[in-house]
C-alpha positions in Angstrom: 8.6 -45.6 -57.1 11.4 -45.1 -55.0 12.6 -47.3 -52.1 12.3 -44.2 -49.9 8.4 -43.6 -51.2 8.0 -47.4 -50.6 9.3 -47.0 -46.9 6.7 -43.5 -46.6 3.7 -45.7 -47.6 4.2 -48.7 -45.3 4.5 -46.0 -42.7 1.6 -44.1 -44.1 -0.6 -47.6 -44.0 1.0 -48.7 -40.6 -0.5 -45.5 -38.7 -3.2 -45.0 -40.7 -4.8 -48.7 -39.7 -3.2 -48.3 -36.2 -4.4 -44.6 -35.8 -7.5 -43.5 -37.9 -10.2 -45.2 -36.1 -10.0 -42.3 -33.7 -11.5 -39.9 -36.3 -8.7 -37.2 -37.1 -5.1 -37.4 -37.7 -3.6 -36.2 -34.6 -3.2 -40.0 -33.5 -1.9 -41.3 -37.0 0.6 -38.9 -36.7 1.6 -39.7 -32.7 1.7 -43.2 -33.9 4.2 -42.1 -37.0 6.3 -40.0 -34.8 6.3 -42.8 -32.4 8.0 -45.6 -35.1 10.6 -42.4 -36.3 11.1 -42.4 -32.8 11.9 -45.7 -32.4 14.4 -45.4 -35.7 16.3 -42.5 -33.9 17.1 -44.8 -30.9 18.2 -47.4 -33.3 16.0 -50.4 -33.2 16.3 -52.7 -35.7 19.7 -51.2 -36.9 17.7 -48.3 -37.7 15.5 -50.6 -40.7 12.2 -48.1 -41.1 10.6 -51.4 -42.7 11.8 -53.9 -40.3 10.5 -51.6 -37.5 6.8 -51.1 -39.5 6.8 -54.9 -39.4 7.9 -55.3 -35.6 5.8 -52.7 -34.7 2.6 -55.2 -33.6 4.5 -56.8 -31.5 5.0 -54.0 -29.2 1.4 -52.6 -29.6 -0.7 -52.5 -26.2 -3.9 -52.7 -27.5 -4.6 -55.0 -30.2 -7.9 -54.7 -31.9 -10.1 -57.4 -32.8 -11.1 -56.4 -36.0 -8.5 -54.2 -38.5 -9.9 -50.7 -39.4 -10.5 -50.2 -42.9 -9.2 -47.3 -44.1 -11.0 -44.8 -46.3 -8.5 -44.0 -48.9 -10.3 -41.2 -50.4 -11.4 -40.2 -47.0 -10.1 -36.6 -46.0 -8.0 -37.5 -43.2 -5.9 -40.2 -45.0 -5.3 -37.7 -47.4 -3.8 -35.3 -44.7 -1.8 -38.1 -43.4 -0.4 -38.5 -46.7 0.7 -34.9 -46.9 1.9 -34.8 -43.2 3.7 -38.0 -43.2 6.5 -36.7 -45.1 7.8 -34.3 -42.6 7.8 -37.4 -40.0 9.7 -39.7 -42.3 12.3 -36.7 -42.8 12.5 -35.8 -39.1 11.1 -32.1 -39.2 7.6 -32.6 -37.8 6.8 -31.0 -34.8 6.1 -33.8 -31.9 3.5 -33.8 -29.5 4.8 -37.3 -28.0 8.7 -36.1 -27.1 8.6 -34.4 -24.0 11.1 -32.2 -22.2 13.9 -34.7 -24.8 12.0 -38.1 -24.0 10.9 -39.7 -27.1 7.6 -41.3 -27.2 8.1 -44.9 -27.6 5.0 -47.5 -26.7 1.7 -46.2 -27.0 -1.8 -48.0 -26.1 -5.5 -47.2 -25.1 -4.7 -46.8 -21.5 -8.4 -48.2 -20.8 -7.9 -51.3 -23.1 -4.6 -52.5 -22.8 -4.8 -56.6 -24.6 -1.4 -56.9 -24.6 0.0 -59.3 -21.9 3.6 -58.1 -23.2 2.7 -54.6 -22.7 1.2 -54.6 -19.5 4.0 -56.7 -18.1 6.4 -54.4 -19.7 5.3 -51.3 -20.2 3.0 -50.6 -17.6 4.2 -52.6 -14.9 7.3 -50.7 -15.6 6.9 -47.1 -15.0 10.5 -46.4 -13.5 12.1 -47.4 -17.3 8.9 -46.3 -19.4 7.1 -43.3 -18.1 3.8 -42.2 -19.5 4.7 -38.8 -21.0 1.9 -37.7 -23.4 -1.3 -38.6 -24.7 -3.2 -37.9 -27.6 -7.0 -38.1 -28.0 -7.2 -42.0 -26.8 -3.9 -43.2 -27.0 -1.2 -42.7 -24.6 2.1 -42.9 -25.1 5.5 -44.0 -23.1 8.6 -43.6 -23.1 
């Protein structure tokens, strides 16, 4: 395995736990292009695994009990095939609108996150809501 496959799966796992519980992969996905997103603007010196780890901290809803993921399941297996194009920066976004990436995302209806709330939502002027995908909404 390569370090670069390595750095795919964590990112695979990270959006697949975060993202899968909402049936299909569109929010996997929005929750991949979300952490690429976050690379491009240069957190973490740009570290895809030190962002994958930082990444809960920055969550707005945090769920009391992790999703298991169904390995075998059809969907993870889509997510496999479309994470690549994330990773790689050719995927086409549906959380980057008119050039503003997608950066914090939550369920709007369940934010658990004192952090978020105080900084996300509280904050509009600095971090617009500008898409949202099936339950999740995102920020910029």
């Amino acid at each position: 395995m390569t370090y670069e496959n390595y750095i795919k799966a964590s990112l695979t796992t990270f959006a697949a736990k975060e993202g899968l519980r909402y049936g299909s992969t569109d929010c996997p996905l929005a929750i991949a292009q979300a952490i690429a997103n976050r690379i491009a603007q240069g957190w973490q010196g740009g570290d895809w695994l030190k962002v994958i780890e930082d990444a809960d901290r920055v969550r707005g809803t945090v769920y009391k009990e992790p999703y298991e993921i169904e390995y075998r399941g059809h969907a993870f297996r889509q997510l496999l095939t479309a994470i690549e194009d994330v990773y790689h920066g050719v995927a086409e976004s549906n959380i980057n609108v008119d050039g503003t990436p997608g950066l914090y995302y939550c369920e709007l209806h369940n934010v658990t996150s004192p952090w978020f709330y105080k900084n996300i939502i509280e904050r509009p002027d600095d971090h617009p809501r500008i898409a949202k995908v099936g339950e999740l909404t995102f920020f910029a």
